[in-house]
LUMGUPA-383444 format. One record per residue (C-alpha): x, y, z. Coordinates in steps of 0.25 Angstrom, whole numbers. Layout:
<sites>
site X X; Y Y; Z Z;
...
</sites>
This chain:
<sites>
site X 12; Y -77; Z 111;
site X -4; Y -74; Z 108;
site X -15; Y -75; Z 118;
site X -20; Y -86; Z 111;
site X -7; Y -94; Z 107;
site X -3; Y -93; Z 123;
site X -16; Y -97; Z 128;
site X -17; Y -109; Z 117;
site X -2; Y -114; Z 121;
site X -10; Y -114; Z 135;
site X -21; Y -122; Z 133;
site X -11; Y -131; Z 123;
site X -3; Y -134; Z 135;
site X -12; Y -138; Z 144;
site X -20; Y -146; Z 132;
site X -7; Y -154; Z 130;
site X -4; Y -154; Z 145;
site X -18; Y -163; Z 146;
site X -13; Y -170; Z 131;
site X 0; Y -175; Z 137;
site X -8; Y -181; Z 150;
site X -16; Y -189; Z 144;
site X -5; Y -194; Z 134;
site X 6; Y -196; Z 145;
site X -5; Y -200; Z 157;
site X -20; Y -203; Z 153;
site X -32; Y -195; Z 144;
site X -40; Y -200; Z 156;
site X -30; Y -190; Z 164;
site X -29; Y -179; Z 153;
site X -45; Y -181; Z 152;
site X -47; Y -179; Z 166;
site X -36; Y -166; Z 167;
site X -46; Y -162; Z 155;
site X -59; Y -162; Z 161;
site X -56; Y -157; Z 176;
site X -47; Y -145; Z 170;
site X -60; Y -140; Z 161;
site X -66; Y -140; Z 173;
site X -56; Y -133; Z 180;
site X -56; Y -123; Z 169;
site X -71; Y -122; Z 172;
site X -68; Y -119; Z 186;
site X -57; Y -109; Z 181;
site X -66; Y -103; Z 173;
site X -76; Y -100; Z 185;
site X -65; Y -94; Z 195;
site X -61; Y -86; Z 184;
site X -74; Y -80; Z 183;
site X -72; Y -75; Z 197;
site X -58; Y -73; Z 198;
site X -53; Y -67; Z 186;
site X -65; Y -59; Z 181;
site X -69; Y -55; Z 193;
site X -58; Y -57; Z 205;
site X -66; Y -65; Z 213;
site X -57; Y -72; Z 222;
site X -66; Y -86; Z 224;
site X -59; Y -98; Z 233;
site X -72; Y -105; Z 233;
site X -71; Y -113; Z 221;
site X -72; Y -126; Z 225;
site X -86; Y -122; Z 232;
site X -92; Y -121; Z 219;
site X -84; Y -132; Z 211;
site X -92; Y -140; Z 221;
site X -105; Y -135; Z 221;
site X -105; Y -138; Z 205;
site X -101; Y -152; Z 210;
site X -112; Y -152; Z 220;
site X -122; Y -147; Z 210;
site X -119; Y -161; Z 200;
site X -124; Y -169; Z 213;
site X -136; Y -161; Z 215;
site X -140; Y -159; Z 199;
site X -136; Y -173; Z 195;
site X -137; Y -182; Z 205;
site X -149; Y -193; Z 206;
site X -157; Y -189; Z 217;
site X -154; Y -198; Z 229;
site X -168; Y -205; Z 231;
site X -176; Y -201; Z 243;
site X -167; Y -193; Z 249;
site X -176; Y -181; Z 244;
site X -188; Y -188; Z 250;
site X -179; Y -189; Z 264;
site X -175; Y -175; Z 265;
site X -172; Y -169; Z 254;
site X -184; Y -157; Z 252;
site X -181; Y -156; Z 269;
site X -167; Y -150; Z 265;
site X -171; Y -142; Z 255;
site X -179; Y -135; Z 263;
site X -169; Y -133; Z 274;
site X -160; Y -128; Z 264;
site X -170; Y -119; Z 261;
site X -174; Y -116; Z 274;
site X -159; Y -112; Z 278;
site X -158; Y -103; Z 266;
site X -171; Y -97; Z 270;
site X -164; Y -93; Z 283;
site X -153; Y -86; Z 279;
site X -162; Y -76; Z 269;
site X -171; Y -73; Z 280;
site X -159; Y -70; Z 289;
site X -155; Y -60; Z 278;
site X -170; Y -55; Z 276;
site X -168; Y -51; Z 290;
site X -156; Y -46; Z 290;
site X -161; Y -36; Z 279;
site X -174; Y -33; Z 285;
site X -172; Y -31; Z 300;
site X -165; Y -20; Z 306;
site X -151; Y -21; Z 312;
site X -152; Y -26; Z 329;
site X -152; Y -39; Z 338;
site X -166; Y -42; Z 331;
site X -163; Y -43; Z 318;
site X -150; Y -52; Z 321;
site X -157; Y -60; Z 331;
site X -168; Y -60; Z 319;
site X -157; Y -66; Z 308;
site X -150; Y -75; Z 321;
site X -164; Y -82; Z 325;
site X -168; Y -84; Z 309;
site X -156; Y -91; Z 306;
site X -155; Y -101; Z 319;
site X -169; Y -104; Z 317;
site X -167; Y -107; Z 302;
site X -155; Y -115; Z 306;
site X -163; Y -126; Z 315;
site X -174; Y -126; Z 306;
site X -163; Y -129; Z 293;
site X -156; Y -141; Z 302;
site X -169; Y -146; Z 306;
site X -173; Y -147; Z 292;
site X -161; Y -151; Z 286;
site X -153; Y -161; Z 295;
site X -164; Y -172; Z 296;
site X -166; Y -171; Z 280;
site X -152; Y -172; Z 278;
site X -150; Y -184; Z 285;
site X -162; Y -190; Z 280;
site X -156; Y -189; Z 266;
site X -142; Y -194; Z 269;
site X -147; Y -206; Z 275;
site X -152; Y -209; Z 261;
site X -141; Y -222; Z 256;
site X -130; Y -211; Z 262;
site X -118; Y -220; Z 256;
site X -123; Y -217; Z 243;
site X -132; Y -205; Z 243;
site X -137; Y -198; Z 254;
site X -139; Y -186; Z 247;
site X -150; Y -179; Z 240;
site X -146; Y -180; Z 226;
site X -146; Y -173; Z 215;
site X -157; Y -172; Z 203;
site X -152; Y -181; Z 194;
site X -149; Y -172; Z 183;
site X -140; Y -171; Z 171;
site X -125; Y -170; Z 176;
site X -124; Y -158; Z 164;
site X -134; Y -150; Z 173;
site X -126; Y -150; Z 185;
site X -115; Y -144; Z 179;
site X -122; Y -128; Z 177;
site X -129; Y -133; Z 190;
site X -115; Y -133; Z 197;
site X -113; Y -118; Z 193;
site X -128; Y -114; Z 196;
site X -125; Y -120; Z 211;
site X -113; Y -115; Z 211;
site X -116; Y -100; Z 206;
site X -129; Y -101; Z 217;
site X -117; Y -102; Z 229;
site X -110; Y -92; Z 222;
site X -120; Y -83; Z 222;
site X -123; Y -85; Z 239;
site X -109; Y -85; Z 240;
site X -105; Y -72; Z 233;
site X -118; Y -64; Z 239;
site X -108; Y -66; Z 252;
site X -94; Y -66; Z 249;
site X -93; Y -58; Z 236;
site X -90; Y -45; Z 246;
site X -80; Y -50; Z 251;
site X -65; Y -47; Z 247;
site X -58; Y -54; Z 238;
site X -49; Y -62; Z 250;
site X -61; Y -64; Z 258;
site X -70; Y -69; Z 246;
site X -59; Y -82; Z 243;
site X -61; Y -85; Z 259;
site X -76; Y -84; Z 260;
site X -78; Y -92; Z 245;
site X -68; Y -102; Z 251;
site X -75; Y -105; Z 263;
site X -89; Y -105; Z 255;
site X -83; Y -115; Z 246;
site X -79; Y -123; Z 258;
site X -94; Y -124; Z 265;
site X -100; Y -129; Z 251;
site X -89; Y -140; Z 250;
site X -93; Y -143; Z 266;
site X -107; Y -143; Z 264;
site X -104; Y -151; Z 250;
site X -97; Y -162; Z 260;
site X -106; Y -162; Z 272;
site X -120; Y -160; Z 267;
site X -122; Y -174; Z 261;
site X -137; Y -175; Z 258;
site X -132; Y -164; Z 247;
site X -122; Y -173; Z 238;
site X -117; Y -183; Z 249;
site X -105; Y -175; Z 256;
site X -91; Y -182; Z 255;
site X -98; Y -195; Z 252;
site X -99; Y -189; Z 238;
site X -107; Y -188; Z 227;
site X -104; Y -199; Z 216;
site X -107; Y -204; Z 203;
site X -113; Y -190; Z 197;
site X -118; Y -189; Z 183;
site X -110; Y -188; Z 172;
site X -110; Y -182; Z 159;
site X -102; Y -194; Z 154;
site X -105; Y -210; Z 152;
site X -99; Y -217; Z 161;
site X -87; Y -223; Z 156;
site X -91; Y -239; Z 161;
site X -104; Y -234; Z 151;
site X -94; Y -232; Z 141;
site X -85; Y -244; Z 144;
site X -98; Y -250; Z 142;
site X -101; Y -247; Z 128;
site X -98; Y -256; Z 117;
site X -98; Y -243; Z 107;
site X -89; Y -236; Z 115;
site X -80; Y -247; Z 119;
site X -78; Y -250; Z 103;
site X -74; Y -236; Z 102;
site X -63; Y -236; Z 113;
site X -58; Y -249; Z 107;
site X -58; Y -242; Z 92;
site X -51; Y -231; Z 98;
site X -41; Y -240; Z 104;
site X -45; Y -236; Z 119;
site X -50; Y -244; Z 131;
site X -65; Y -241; Z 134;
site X -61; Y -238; Z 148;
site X -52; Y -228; Z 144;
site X -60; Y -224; Z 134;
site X -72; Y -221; Z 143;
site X -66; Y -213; Z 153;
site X -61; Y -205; Z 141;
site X -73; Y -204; Z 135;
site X -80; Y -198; Z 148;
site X -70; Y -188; Z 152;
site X -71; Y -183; Z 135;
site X -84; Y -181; Z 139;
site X -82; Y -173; Z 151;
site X -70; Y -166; Z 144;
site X -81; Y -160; Z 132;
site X -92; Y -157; Z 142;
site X -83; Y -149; Z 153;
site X -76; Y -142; Z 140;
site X -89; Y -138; Z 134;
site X -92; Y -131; Z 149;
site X -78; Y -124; Z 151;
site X -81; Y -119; Z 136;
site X -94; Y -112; Z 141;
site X -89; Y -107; Z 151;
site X -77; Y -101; Z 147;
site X -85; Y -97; Z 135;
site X -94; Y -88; Z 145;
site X -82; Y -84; Z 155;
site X -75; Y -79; Z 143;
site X -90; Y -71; Z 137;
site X -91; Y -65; Z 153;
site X -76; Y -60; Z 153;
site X -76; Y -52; Z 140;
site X -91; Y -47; Z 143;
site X -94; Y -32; Z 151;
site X -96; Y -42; Z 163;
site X -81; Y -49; Z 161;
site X -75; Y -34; Z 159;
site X -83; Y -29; Z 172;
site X -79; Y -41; Z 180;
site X -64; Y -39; Z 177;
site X -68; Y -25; Z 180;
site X -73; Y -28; Z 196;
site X -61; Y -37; Z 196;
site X -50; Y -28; Z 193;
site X -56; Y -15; Z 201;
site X -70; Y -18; Z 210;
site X -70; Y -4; Z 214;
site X -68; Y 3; Z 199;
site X -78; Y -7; Z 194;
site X -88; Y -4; Z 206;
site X -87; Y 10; Z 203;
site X -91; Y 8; Z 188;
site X -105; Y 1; Z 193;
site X -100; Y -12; Z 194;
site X -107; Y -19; Z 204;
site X -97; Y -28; Z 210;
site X -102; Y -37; Z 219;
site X -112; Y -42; Z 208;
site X -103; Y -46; Z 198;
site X -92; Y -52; Z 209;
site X -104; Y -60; Z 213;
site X -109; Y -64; Z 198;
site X -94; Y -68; Z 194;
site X -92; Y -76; Z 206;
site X -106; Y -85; Z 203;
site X -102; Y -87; Z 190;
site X -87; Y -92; Z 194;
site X -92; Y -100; Z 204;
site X -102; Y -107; Z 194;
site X -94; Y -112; Z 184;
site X -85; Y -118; Z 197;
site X -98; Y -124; Z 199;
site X -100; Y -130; Z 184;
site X -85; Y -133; Z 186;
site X -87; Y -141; Z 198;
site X -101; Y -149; Z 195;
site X -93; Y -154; Z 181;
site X -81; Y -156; Z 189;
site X -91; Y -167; Z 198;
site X -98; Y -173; Z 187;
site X -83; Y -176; Z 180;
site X -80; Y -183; Z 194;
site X -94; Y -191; Z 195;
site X -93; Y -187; Z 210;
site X -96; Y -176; Z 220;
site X -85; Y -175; Z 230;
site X -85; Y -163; Z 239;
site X -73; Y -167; Z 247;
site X -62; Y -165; Z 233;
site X -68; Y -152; Z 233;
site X -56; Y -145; Z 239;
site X -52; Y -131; Z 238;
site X -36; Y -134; Z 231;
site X -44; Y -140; Z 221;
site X -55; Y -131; Z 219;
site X -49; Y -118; Z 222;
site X -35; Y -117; Z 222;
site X -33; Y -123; Z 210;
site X -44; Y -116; Z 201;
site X -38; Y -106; Z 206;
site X -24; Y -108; Z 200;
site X -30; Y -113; Z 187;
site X -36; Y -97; Z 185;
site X -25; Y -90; Z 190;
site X -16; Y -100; Z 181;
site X -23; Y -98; Z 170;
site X -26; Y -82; Z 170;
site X -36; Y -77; Z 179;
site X -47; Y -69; Z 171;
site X -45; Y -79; Z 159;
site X -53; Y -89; Z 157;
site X -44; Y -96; Z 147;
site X -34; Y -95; Z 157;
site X -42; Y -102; Z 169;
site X -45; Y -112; Z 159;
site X -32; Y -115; Z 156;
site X -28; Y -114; Z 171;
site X -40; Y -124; Z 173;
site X -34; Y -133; Z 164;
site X -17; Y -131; Z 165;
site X -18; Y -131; Z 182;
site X -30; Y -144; Z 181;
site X -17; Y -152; Z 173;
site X -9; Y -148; Z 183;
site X -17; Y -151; Z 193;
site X -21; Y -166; Z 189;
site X -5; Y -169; Z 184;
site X 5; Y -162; Z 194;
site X 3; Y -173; Z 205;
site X 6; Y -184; Z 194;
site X 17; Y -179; Z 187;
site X 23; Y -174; Z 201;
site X 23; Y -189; Z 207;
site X 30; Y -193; Z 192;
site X 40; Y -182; Z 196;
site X 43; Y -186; Z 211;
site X 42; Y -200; Z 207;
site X 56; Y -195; Z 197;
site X 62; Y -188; Z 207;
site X 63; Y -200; Z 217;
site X 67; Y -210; Z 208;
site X 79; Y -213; Z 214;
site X 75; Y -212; Z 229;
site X 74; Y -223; Z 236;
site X 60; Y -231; Z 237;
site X 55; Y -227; Z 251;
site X 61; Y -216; Z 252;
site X 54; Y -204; Z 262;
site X 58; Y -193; Z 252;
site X 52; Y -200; Z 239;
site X 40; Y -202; Z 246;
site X 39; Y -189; Z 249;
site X 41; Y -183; Z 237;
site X 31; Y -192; Z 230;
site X 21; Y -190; Z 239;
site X 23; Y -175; Z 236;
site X 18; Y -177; Z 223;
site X 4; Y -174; Z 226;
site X 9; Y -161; Z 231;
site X 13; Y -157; Z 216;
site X -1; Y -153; Z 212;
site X 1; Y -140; Z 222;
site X 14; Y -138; Z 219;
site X 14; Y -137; Z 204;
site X -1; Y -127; Z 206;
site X 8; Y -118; Z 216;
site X 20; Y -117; Z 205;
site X 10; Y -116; Z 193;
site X 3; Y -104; Z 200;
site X 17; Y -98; Z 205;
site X 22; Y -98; Z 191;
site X 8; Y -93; Z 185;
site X 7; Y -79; Z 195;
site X 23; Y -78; Z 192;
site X 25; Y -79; Z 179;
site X 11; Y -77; Z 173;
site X 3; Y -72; Z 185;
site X -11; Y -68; Z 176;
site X -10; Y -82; Z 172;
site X -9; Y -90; Z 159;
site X -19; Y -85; Z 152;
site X -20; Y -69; Z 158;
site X -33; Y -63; Z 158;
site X -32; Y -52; Z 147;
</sites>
């Protein structure tokens, strides 16, 4: 069998796969598995950049799938009315301040000579700088979450087009990157997963405790859609007239509608991107990234300046998780940092590249969307199966409840034994790079 005939068999499957949900359970279900697995594909795509071109080992996923959530609450959002007047200029400036600090802490580390002075210097710079940073910033803070806390309490955001929030969630996200790869990029590979995971965890603290930034665990909802709402559409004589011609109830017919819209916008972004992942791999940079990957030294020893290129692939992985994960808010309508956990965020992507073939982006996109279905419909179909099996025991029984209630476990089963049987029987994965 061909390349391309394999590969079409592939996507077949996994087309019918979403065909057959919605026939057997819902389209709102098959629409849903749809949308959310281009946008794992999206995500995919990113931690193939890092991984499979250039053996980047990043943990930290879910770090910058939140920050492209956070950047549709900063982008889009209304501004919350005075809360810029309260404090909000007065935490910027502490922010500023704060930063200010820590690059004249450098300045001096460069510029002074080794001794207790120099460190006594740094030490006194940055417990001053600390004070001055509370003192500015607790007393604004609180100013501006006193502001109607059960419904804002936060600054806001600047009211723009949801649509701009989305490159603005890679732009954030790729700026963290950037900070955080100057530190962590020299680092070997087993060290680099421990330090992105624990940077990963500090943005998703700060994202739930800070809540003059976008509300904490109080969360962030009703974000701007790209979408009518579908009580608009329920609205709507000419669109109620259509679903009735079409033999479909205008509720049904809305929340279809929507989730089509969402499904053509996120695809036109995934074509893009795969559009330019697949320019990158076949270009002089693809070839010298897979170069660095498979031999640092060799490649070092050609001219190649390492570092450099580990740090420009790892900002622009980390930014198309950031575009994943600010699309991935707006198809919620909600910012919720709590759900931002690392099984789903991390492990999982994970699974969907090595699935699908690390180093091919058609494979991480076919691992985005076969492990997404899998994802979504394993804990259904396993309560179907266990509800089978005790058929015949009687009602009450400790041992049928049990095994019921194990159900919910059938998610991380059935990813263990898919990933088991991939590195066993096809261990590149599904689509193997070439």
């Amino acid at each position: 069998m061909s390349d391309t005939l394999r590969n079409t068999v592939y996507f077949a499957f996994v087309a019918g796969l979403i065909v057959i949900t919605g026939f057997v359970q819902s389209w709102n279900t098959a629409l849903f598995i749809l949308n959310f697995g281009l946008i794992s594909a999206i995500m995919a795509l990113g931690v193939n950049l890092q991984w499979g071109f250039a053996g980047l080992f990043n943990v930290g996923i879910m770090g910058f799938v939140a920050l492209g959530g956070l950047a549709t609450v900063l982008v889009s959002m209304p501004s919350t009315p005075g809360a810029w007047q309260a404090g909000g200029a007065q935490v910027i400036g502490a922010l500023v301040l704060g930063a200010a600090t820590f690059v004249a802490a450098g300045i001096l580390l460069k510029v002074m000579a080794k001794g207790w002075p120099r460190n006594a210097s740094v030490v006194g710079l940055i417990v001053v700088g600390f004070f001055v940073y509370r003192w500015l910033f607790d007393p604004a803070v609180a100013l501006i979450e006193k502001i109607d806390p059960a419904a804002t309490g936060y600054l806001g955001g600047l009211g723009l087009p949801i649509l701009l929030a989305w490159p603005a969630g890679g732009l954030l996200a790729a700026g963290v990157a950037w900070m955080i790869g100057k530190t962590a990029l020299g680092l070997r590979s087993d060290y680099l997963a421990i330090a992105t995971l624990g940077i990963s965890e500090i943005i998703i603290a700060v994202m739930k405790n800070e809540d003059w930034l976008a509300r904490g665990v109080k969360n962030v909802v009703g974000v701007p859609r790209p979408a009518p709402y579908e009580i608009d559409l329920q609205n709507s004589a000419s669109f109620v007239e259509r679903a009735h011609g079409l033999g479909i109830d205008p509720v049904t017919a809305s929340t279809l509608w929507v989730k089509l819209i969402y499904v053509g916008l996120f695809a036109v972004v995934l074509g893009i991107l795969f559009i330019l992942a697949q320019r990158a791999l076949h270009s002089p940079w693809g070839r010298m990234m897979r170069a660095i990957r498979d031999n640092e030294d060799a490649a070092e020893a050609m001219g190649k300046n390492v570092t450099a290129r580990h740090l420009q692939v790892f900002v622009l992985g980390s930014a198309v998780c950031g575009i994943a994960g600010a699309m991935m808010t707006t198809l919620d309508g909600q910012l919720t940092p709590g759900t931002y956990q690392p099984l789903r965020f991390t492990f999982l992507v994970w699974v969907m590249v090595i699935v699908g073939g690390s180093g091919n982006n058609l494979g991480s996109v076919l691992g985005g969307f076969l492990i997404w279905w899998l994802w979504v419909m394993v804990e259904p179909m396993g309560l179907t199966l266990m509800n089978f099996i005790t058929y015949g025991m009687a009602e009450g029984s400790a041992l049928k409840q049990h095994l019921i209630d194990s159900a919910a476990h059938m998610r991380l089963l059935t990813m263990g034994i898919v990933l088991l049987l991939v590195l066993r029987f096809s261990p590149r994965g599904l689509i193997p790079e070439k």
